[in-house]
DSSP file (Angstrom, degrees, kcal/mol; ACC not computed):
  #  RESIDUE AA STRUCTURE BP1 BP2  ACC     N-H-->O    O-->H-N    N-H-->O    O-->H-N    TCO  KAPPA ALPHA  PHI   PSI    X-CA   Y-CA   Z-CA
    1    1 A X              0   0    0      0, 0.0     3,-0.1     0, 0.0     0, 0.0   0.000 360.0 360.0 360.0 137.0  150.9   52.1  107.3
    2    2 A X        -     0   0    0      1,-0.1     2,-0.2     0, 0.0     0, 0.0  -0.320 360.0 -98.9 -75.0 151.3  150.7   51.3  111.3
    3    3 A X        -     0   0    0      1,-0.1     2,-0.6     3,-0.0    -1,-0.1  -0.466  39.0-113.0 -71.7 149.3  147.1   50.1  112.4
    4    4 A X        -     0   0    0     -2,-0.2    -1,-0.1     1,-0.1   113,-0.1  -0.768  38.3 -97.1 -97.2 133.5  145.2   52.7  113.9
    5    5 A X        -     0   0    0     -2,-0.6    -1,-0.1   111,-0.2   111,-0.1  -0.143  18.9-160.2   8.3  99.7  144.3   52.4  117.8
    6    6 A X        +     0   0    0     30,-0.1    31,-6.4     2,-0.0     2,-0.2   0.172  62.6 112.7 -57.9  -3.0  141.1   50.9  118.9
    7    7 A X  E     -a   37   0A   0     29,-0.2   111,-0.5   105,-0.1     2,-0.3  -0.454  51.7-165.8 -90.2 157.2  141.8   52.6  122.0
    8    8 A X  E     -a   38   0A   0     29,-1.5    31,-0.8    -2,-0.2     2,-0.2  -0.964  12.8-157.2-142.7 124.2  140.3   55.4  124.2
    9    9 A X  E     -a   39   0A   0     -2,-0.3   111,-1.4    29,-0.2    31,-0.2  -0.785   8.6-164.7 -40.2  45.3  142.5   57.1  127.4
   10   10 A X  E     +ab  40 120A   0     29,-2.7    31,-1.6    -2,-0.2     2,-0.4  -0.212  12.1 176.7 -24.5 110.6  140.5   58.9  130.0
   11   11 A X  E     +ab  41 121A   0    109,-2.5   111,-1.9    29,-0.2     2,-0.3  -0.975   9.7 174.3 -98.7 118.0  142.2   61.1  132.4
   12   12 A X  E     +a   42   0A   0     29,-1.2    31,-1.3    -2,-0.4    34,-0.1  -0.862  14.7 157.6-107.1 160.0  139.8   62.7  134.6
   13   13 A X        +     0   0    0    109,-0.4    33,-1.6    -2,-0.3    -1,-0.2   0.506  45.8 103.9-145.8 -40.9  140.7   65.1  137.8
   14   14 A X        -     0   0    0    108,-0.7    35,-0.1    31,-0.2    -2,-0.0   0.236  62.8-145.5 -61.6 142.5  137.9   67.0  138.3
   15   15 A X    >   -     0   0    0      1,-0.1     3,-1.0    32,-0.1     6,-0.4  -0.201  42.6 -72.6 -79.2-165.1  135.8   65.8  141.4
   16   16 A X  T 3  S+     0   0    0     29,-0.3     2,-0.1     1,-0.3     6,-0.1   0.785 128.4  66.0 -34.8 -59.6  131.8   65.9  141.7
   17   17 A X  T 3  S+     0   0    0     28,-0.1     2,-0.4     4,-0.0    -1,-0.3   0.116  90.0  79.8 -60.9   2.4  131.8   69.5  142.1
   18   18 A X    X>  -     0   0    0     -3,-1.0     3,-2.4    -2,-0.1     4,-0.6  -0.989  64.1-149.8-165.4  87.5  133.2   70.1  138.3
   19   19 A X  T 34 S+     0   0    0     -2,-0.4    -3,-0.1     1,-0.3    41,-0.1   0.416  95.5  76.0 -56.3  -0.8  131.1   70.0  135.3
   20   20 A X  T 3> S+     0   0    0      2,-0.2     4,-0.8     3,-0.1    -1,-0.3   0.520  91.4  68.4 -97.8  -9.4  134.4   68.7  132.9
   21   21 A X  H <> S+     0   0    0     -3,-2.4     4,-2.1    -6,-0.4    -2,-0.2   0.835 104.3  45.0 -54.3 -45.2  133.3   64.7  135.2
   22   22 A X  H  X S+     0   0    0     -4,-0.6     4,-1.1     2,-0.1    -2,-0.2   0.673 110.3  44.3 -79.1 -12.4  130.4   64.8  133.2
   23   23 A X  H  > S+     0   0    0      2,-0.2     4,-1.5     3,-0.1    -2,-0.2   0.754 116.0  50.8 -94.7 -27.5  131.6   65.6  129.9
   24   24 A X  H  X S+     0   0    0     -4,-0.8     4,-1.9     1,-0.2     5,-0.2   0.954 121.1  37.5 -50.0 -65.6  134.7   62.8  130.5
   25   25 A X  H >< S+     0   0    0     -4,-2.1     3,-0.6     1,-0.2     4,-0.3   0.751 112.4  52.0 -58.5 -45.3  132.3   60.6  131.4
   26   26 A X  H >X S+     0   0    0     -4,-1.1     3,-4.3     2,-0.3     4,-1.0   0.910 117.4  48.2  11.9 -99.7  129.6   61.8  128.8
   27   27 A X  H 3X S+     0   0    0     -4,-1.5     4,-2.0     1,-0.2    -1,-0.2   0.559 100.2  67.9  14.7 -73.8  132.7   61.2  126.4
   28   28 A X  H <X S+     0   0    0     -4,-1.9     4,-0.9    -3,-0.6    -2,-0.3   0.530 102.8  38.2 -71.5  -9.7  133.4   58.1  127.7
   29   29 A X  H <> S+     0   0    0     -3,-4.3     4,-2.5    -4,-0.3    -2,-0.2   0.644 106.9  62.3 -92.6 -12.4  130.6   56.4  126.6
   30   30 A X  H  X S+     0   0    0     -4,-1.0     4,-4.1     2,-0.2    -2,-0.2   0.945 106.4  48.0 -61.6 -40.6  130.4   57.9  123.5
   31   31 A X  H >X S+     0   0    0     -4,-2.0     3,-3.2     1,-0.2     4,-0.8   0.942 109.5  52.1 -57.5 -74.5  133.8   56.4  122.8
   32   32 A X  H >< S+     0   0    0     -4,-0.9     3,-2.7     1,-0.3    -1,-0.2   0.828 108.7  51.0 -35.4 -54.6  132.5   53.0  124.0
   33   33 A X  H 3< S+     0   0    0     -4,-2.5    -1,-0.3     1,-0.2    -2,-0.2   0.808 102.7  64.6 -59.1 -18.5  129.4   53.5  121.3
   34   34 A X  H << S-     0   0    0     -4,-4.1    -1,-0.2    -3,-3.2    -2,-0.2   0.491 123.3-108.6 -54.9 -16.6  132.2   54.2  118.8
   35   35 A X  S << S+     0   0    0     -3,-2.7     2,-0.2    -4,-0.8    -3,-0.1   0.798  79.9 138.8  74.3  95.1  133.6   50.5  119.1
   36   36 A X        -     0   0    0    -28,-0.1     2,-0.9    -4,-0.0   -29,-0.2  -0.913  56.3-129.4-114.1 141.6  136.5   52.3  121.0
   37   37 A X  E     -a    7   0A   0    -31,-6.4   -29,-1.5    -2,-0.2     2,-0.3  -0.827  30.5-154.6-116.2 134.7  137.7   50.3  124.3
   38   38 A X  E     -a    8   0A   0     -2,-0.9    41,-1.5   -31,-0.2     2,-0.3  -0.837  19.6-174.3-108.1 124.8  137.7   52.8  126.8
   39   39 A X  E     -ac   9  79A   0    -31,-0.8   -29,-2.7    -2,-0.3     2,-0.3  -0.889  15.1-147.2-124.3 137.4  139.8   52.9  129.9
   40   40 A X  E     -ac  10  80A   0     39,-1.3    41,-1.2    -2,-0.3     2,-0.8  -0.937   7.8-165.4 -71.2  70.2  139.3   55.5  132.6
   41   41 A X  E     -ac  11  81A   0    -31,-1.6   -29,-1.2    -2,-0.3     2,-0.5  -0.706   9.6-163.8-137.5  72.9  141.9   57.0  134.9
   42   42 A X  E     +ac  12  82A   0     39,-2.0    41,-6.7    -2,-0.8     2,-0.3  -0.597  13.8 175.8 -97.1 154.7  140.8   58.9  137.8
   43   43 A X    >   -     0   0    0    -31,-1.3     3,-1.8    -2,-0.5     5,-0.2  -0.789  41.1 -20.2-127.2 130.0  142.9   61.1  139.6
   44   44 A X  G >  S-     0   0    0     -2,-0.3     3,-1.5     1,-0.2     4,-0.2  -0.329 130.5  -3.7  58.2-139.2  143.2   63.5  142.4
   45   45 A X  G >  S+     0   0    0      1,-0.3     3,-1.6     2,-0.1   -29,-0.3   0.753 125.8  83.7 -66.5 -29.7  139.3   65.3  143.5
   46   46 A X  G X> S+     0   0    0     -3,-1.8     3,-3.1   -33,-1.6     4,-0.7   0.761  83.1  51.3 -70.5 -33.0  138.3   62.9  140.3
   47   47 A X  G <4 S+     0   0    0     -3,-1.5     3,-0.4     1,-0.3     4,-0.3   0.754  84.4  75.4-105.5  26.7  138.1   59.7  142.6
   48   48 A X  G <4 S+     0   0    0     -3,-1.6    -1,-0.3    -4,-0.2    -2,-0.2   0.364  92.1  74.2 -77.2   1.3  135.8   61.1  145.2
   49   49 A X  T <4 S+     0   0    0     -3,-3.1     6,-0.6     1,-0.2    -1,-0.2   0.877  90.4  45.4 -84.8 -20.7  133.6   60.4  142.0
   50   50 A X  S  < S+     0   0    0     -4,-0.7    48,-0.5    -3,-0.4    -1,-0.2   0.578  85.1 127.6 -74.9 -10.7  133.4   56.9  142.1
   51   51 A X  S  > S-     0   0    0     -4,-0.3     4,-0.8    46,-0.2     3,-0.4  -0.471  78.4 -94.5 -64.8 139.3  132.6   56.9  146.2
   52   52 A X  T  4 S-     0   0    0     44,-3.2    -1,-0.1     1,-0.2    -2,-0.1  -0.651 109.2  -1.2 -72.0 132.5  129.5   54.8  146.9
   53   53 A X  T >4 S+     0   0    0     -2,-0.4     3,-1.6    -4,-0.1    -1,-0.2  -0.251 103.7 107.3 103.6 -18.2  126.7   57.6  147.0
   54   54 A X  T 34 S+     0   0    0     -3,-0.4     3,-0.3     1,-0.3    -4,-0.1   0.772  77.6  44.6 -72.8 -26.0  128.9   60.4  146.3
   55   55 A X  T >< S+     0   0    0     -4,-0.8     3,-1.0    -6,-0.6    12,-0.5   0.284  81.6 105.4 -72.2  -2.0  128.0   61.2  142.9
   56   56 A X  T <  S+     0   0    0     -3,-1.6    -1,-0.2     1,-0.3    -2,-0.1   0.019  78.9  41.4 -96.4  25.5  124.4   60.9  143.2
   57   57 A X  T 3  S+     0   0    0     -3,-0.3     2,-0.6   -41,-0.0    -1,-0.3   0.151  84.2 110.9-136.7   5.1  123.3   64.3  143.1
   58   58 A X    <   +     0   0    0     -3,-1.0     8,-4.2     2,-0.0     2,-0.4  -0.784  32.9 155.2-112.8 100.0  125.4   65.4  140.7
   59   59 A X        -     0   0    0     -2,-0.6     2,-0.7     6,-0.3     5,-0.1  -0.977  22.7-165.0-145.0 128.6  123.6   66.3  137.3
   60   60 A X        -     0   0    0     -2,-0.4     2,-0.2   -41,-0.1    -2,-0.0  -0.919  42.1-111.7-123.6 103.5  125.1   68.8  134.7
   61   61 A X  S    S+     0   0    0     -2,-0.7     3,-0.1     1,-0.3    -2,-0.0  -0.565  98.3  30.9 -72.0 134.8  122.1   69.6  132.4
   62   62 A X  S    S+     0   0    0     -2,-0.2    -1,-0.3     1,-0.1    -2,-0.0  -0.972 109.7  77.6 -87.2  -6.2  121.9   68.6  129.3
   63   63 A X  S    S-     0   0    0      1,-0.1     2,-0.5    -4,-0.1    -1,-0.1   0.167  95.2 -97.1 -48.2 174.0  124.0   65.6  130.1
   64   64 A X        -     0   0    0    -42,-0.2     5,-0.5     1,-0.1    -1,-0.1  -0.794  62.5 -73.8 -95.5 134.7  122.6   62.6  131.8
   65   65 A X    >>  -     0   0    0     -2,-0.5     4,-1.8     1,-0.2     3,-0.8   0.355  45.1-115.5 -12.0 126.6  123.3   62.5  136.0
   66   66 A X  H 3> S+     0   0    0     -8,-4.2     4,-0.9     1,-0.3    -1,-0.2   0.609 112.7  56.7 -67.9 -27.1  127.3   61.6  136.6
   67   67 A X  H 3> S+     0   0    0    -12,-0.5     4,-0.8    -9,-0.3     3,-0.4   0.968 108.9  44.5 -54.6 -60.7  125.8   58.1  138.5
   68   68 A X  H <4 S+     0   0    0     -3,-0.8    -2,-0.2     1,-0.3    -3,-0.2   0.692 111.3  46.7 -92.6 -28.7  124.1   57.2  135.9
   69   69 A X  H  X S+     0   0    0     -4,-1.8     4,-0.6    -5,-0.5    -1,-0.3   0.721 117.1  50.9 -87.9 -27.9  126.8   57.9  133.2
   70   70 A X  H  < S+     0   0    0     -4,-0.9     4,-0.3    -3,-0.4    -2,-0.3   0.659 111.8  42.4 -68.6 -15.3  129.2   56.0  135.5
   71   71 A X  T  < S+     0   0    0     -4,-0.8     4,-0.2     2,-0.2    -2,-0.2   0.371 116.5  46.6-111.3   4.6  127.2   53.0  136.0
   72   72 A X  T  > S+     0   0    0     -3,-0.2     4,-0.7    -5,-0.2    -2,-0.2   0.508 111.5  59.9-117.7 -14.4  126.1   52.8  132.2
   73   73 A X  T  <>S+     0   0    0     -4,-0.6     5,-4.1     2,-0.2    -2,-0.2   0.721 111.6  33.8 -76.4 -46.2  129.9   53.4  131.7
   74   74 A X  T  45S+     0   0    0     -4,-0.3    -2,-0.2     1,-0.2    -3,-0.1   0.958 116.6  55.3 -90.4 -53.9  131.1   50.2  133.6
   75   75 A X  T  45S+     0   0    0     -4,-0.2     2,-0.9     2,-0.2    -1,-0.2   0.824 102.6  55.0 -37.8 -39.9  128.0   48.1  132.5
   76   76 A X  T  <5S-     0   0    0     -4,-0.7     2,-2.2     1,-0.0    -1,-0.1  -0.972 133.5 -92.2-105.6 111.2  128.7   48.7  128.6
   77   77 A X  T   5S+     0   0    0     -2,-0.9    -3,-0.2   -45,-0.0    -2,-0.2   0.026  71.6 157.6  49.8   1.5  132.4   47.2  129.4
   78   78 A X      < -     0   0    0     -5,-4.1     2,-0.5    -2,-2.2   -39,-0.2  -0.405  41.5-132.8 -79.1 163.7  134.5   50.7  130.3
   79   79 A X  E     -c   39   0A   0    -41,-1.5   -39,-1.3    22,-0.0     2,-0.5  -0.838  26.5-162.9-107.0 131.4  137.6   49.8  132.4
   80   80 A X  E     +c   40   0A   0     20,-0.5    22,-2.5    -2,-0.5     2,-0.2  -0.945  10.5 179.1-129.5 130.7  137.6   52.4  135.6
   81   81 A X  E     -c   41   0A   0    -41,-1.2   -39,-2.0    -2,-0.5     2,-0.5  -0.673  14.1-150.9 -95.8 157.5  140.5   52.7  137.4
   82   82 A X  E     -c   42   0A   0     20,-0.4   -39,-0.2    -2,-0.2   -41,-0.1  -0.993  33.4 -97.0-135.8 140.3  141.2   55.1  140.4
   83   83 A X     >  -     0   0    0    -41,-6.7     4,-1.7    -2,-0.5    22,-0.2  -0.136  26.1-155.7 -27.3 126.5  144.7   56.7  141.6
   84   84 A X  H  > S+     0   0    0      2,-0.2     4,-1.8    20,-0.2     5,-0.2   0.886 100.7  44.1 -82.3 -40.2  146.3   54.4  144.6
   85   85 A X  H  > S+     0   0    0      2,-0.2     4,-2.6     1,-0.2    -1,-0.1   0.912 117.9  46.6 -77.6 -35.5  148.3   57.5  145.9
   86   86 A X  H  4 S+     0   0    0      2,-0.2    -1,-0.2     1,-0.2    -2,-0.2   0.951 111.2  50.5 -41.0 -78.2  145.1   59.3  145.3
   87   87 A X  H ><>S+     0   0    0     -4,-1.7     5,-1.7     1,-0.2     3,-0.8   0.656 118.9  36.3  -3.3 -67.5  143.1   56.7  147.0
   88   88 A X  H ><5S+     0   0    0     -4,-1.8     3,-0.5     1,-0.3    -1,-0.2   0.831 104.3  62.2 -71.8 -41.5  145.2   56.6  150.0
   89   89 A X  T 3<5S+     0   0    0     -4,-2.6    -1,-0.3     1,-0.2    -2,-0.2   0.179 110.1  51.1 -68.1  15.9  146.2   60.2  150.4
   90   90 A X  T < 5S-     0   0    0     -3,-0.8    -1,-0.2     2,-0.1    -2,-0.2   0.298 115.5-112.2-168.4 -27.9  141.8   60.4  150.9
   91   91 A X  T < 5 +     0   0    0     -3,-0.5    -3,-0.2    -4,-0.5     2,-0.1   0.824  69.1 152.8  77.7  34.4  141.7   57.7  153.5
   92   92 A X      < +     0   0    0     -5,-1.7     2,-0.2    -6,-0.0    -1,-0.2  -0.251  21.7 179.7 -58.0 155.8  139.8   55.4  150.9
   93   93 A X    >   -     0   0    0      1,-0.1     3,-1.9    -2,-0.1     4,-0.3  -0.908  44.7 -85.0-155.9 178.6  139.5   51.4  150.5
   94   94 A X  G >  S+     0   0    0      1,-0.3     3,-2.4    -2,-0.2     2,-1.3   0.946 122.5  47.6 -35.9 -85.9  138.0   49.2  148.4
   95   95 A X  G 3  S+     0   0    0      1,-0.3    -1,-0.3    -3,-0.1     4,-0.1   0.199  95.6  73.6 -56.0  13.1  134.7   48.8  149.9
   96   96 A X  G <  S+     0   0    0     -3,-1.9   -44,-3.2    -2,-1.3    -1,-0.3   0.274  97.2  72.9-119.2   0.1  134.2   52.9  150.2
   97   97 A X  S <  S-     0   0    0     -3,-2.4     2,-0.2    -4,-0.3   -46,-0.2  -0.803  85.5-104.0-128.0-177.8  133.7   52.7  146.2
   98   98 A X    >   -     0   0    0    -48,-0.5     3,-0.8    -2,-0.3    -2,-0.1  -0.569  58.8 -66.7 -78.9 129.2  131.0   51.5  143.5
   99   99 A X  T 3  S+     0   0    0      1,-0.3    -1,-0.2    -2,-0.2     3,-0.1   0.205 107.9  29.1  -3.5 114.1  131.2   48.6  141.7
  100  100 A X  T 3   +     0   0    0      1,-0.2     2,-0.5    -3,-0.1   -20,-0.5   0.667  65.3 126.4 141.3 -58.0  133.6   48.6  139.6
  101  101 A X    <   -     0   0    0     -3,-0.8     2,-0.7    -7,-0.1   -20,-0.2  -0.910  39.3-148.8-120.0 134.7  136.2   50.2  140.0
  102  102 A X        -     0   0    0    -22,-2.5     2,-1.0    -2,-0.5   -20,-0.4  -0.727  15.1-145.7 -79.9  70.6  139.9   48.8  139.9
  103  103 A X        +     0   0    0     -2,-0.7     2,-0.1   -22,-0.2   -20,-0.1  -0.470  41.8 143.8 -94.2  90.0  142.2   50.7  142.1
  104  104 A X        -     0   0    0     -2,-1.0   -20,-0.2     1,-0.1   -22,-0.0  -0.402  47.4-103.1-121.1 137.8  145.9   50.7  140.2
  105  105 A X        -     0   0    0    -22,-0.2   -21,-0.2    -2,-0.1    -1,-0.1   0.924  53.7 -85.1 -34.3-128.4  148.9   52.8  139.6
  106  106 A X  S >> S+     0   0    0    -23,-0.1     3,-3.9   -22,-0.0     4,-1.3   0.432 110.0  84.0-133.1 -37.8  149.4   54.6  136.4
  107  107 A X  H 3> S+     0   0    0      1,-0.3     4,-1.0     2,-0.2     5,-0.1   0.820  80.6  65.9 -22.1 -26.6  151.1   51.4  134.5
  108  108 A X  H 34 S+     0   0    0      1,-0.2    -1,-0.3     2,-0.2     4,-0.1   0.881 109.7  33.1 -87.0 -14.9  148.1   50.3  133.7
  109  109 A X  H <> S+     0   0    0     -3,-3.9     4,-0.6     2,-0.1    -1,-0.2   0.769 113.7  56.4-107.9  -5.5  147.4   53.5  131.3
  110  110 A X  H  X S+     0   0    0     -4,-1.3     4,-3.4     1,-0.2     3,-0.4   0.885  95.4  59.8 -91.2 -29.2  150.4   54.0  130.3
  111  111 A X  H  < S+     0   0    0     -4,-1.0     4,-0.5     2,-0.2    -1,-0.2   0.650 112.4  51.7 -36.5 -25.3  150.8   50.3  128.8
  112  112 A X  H  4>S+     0   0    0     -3,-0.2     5,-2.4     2,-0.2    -1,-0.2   0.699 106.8  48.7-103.3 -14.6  147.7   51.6  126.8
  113  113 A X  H ><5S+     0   0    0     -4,-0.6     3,-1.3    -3,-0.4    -2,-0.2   0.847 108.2  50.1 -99.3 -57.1  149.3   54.5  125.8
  114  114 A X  T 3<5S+     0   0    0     -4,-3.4    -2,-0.2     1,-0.2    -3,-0.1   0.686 103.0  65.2 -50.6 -21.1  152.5   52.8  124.6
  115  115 A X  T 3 5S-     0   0    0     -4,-0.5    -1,-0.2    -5,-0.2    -2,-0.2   0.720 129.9 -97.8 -88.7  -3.4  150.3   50.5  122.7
  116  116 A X  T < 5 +     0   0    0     -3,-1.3    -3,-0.2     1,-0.1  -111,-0.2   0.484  69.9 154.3 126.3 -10.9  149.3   53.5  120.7
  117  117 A X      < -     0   0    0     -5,-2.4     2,-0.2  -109,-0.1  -109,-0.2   0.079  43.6-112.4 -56.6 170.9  145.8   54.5  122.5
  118  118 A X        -     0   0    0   -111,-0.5     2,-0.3     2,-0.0  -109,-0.2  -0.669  29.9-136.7 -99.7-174.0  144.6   58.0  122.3
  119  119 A X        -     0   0    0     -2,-0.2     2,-0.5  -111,-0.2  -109,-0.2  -0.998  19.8-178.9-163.0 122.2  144.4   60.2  125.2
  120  120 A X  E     -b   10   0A   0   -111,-1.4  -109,-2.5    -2,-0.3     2,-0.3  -0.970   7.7-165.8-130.4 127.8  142.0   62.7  126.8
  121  121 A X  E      b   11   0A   0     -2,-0.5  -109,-0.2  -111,-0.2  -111,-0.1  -0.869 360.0 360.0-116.7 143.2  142.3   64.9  130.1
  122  122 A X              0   0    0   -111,-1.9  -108,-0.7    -2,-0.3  -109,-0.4   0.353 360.0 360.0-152.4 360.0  139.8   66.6  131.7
């Protein structure tokens, strides 16, 4: 029998505005408290979440505030990537986002995904 996946696939697209950022994210620690290792893939209005400050008003009761579940997300080890085409199309750089975040192609989830991870879109 093949070994099962320790892995966890984030897609997110929804921006700030979009109450399915906080349940990825939400999500995405849960996975992490699962002993899952969690990688993160935002995409499209999704990486206007990661801009320093942009997220910081953004709280989808009951969950806890979309900063705070992103910054307890990269602290416990989650890997966050953001779209380069994304990124660029947006007039983004490095330095315009939070700690953190890695900004990469889609090889880097799809490597994770060929090794067997699961996969979640929101």
């Amino acid at each position: 029998m093949a070994e099962e996946s320790k892995e966890l696939v984030m897609v997110i697209t929804h921006g700030t505005d979009h109450e399915l950022s906080s349940v990825g994210f939400t999500i995405a620690n849960g996975g992490i408290t699962a002993g899952l290792k969690v990688a993160v893939f935002l995409t499209s209005a999704a990486v206007d979440i990661v801009r320093k400050k942009a997220c910081d008003s953004t709280h989808v009761k009951p969950l806890e505030p979309l900063a705070e579940l992103v910054r307890n997300f990269v602290s416990r080890g989650g890997a966050l990537y953001a779209c380069t085409p994304c990124v660029k199309a947006r007039g983004y750089e490095q330095a315009d986002f939070v700690e953190g975040v890695t900004i990469t192609g889609a090889s880097v989830i799809l490597e994770r995904l060929q090794r067997g991870a699961a996969s979640l879109s929101f």
